[in-house]
N, CA, C and O of each residue as an XYZ file, in Angstrom:
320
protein
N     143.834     91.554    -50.060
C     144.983     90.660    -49.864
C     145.361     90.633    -48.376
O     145.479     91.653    -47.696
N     145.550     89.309    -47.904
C     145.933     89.041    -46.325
C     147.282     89.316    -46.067
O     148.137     88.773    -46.767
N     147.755     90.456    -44.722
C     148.576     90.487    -44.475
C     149.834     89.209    -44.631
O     149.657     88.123    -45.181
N     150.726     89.546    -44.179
C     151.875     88.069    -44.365
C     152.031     88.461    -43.010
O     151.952     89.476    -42.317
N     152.317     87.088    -42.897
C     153.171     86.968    -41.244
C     154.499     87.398    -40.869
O     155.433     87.258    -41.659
N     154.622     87.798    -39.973
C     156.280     87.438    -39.922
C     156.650     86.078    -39.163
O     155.989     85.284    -38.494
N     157.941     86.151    -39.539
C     158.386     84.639    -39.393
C     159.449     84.955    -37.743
O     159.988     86.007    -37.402
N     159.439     84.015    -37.238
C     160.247     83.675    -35.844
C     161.323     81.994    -36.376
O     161.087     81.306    -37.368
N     162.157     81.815    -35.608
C     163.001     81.163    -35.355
C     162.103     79.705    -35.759
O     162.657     78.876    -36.481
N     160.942     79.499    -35.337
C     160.656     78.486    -35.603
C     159.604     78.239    -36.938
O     158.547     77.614    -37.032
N     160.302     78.932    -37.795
C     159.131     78.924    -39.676
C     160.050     77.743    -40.034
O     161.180     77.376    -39.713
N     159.340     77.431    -40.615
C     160.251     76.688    -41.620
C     160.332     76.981    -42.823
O     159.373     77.561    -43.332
N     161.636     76.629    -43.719
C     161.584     77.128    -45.449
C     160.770     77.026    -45.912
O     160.213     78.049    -46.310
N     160.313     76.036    -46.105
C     158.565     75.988    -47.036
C     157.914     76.983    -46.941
O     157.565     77.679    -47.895
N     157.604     77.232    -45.513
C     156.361     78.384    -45.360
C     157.035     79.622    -45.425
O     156.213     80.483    -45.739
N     158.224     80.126    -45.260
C     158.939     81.055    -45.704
C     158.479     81.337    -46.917
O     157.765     82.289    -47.233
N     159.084     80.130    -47.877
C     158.513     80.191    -49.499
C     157.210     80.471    -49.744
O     156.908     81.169    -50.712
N     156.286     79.969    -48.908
C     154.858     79.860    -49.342
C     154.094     81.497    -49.603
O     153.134     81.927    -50.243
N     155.346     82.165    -48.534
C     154.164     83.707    -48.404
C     154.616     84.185    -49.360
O     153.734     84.932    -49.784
N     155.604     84.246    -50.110
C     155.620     85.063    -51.446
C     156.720     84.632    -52.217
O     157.829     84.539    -51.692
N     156.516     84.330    -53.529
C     157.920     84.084    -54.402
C     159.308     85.077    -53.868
O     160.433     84.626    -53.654
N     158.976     86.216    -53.754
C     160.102     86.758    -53.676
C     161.385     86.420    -51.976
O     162.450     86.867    -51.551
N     160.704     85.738    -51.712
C     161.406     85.160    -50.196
C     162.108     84.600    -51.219
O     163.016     85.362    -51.552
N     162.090     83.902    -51.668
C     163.231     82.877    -52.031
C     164.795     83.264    -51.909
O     165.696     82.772    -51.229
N     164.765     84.575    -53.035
C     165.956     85.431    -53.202
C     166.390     85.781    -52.249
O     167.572     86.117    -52.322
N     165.573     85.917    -50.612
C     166.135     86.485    -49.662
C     166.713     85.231    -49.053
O     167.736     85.480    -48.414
N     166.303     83.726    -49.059
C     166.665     83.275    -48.039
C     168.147     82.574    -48.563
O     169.167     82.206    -47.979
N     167.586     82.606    -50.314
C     169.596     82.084    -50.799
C     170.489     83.153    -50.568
O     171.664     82.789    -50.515
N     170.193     84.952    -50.338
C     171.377     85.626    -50.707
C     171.515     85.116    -48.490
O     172.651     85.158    -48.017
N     170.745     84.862    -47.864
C     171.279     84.764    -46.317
C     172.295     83.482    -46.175
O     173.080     83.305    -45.243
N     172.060     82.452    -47.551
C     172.957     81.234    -47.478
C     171.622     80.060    -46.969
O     171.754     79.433    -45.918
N     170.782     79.940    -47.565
C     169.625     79.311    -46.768
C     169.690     78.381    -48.059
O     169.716     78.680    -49.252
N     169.707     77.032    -47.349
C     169.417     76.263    -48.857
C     168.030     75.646    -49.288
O     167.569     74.725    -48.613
N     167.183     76.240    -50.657
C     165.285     76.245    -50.462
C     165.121     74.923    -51.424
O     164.102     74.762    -52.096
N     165.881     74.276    -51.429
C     165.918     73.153    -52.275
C     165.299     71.693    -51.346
O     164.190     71.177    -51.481
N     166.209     71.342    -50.570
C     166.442     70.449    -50.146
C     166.343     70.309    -48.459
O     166.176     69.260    -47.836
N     166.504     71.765    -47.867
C     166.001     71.835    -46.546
C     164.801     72.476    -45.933
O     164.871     73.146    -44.903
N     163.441     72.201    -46.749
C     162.287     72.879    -46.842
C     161.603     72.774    -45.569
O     160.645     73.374    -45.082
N     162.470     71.711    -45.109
C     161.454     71.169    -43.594
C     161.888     71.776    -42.361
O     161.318     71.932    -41.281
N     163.341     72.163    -42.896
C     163.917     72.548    -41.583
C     163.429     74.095    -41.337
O     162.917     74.866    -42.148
N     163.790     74.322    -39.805
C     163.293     76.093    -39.481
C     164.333     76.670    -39.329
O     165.459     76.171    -39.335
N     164.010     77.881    -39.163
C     165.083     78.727    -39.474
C     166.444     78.324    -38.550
O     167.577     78.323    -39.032
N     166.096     77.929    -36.921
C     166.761     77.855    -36.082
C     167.716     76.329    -36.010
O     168.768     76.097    -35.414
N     166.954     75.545    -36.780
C     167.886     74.312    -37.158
C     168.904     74.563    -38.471
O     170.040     74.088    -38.487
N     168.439     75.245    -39.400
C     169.021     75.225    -40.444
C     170.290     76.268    -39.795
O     171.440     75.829    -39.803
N     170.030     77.574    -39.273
C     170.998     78.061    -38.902
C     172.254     77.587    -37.778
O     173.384     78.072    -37.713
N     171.776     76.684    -37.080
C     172.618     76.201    -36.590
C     173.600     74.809    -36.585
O     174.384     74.245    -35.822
N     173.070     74.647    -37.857
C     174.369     73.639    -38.763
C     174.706     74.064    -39.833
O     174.834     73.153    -40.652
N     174.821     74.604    -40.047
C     175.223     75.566    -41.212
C     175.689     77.449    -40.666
O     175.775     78.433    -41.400
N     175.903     77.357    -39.174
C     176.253     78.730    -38.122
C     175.693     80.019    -38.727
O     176.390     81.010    -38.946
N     174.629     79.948    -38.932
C     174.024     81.541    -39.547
C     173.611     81.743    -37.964
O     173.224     81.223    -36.917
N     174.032     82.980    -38.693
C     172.941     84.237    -37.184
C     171.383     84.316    -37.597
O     170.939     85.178    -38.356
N     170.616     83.303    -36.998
C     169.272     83.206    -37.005
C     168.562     84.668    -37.064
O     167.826     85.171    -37.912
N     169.206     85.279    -35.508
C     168.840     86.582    -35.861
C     168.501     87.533    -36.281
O     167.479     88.218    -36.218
N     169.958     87.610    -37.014
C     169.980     88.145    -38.205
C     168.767     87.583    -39.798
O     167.990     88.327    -40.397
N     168.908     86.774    -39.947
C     168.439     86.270    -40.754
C     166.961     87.038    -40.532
O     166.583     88.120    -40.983
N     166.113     85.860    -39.476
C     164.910     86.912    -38.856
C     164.785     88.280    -39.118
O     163.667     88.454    -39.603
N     165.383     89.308    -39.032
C     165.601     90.621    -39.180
C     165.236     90.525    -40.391
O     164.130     90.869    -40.808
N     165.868     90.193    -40.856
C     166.120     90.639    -42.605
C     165.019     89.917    -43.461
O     164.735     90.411    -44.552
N     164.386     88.786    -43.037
C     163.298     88.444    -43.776
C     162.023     88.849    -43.574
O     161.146     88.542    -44.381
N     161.728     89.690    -42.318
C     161.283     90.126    -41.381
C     161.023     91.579    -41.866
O     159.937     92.114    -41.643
N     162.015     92.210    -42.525
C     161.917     93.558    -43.157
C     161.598     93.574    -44.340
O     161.216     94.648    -44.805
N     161.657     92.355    -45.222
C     161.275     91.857    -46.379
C     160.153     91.993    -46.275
O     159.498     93.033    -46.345
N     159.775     90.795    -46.068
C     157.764     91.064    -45.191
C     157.189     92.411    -45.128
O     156.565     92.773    -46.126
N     157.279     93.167    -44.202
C     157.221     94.117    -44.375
C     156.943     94.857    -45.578
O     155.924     95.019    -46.250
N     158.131     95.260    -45.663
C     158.063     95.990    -47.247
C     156.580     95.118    -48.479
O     155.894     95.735    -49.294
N     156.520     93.697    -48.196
C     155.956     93.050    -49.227
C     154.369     93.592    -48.646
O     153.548     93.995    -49.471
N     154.109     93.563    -47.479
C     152.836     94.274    -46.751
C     152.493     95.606    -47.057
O     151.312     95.953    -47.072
N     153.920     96.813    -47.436
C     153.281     97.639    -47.221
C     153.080     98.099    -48.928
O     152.410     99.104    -49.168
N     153.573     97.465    -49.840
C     153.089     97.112    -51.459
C     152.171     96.484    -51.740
O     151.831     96.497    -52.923
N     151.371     95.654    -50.737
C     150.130     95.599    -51.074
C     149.015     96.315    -50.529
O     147.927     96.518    -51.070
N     149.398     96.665    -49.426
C     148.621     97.487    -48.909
C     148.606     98.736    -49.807
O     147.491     99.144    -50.131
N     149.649     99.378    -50.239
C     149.388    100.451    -51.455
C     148.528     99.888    -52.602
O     147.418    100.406    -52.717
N     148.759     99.201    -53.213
C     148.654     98.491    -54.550
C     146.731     98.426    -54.163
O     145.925     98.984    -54.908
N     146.435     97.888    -53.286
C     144.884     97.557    -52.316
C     143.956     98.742    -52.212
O     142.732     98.638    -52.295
N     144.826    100.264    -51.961
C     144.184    101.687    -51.882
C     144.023    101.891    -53.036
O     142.883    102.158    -53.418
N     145.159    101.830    -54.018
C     144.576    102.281    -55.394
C     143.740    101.561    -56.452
O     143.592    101.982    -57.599
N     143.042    100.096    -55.815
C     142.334     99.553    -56.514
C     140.628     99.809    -56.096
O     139.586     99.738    -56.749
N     140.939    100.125    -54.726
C     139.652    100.817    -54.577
C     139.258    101.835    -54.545
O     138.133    102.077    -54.106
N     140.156    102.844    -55.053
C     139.541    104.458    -55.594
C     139.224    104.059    -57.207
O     138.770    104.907    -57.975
C-alpha cells in the first residue's frame, strides 16, 4: 500500500477525500464543508469561511500520518 501524502494549503477537498474515507470525519469535525466545496483548497475554503488553515493542515496532517503508520503495521504483518 502507497504511502498518503500530506496535504498543504493548496489540496483541495476532493483529494483530501480521495486518500482515505476516513478524512471526511476530519474535515467536517474542522467545519470543512465535503459536499459542495470539493473544488475548493484548503486555503480558499478557509478563508471565507475564517478557519485557521493552519491549523486545519496540522490536524489532517496528523491524521495522515497515523493512517500511514496503520498501514504500514497492517503491511509487516501480512508479510510474516
Amino acid at each position: 500500500m502507497k504511502k498518503i501524502d500530506f496535504v498543504d494549503e493548496n489540496t483541495t477537498i476532493k483529494e483530501i477525500l480521495d486518500k482515505d474515507s476516513s478524512m471526511q470525519s476530519e474535515l467536517l469535525k474542522l467545519g470543512f464543508n465535503t459536499c459542495c466545496a470539493k473544488m475548493q483548497t484548503l486555503k480558499n475554503f478557509s478563508e471565507e469561511k475564517k478557519l485557521d488553515v493552519k491549523k486545519a493542515m496540522e490536524t489532517l496532517n496528523t491524521k495522515i500520518e497515523e493512517i500511514n503508520e496503520i498501514n504500514e503495521i497492517l503491511e509487516e504483518s501480512e508479510g510474516k
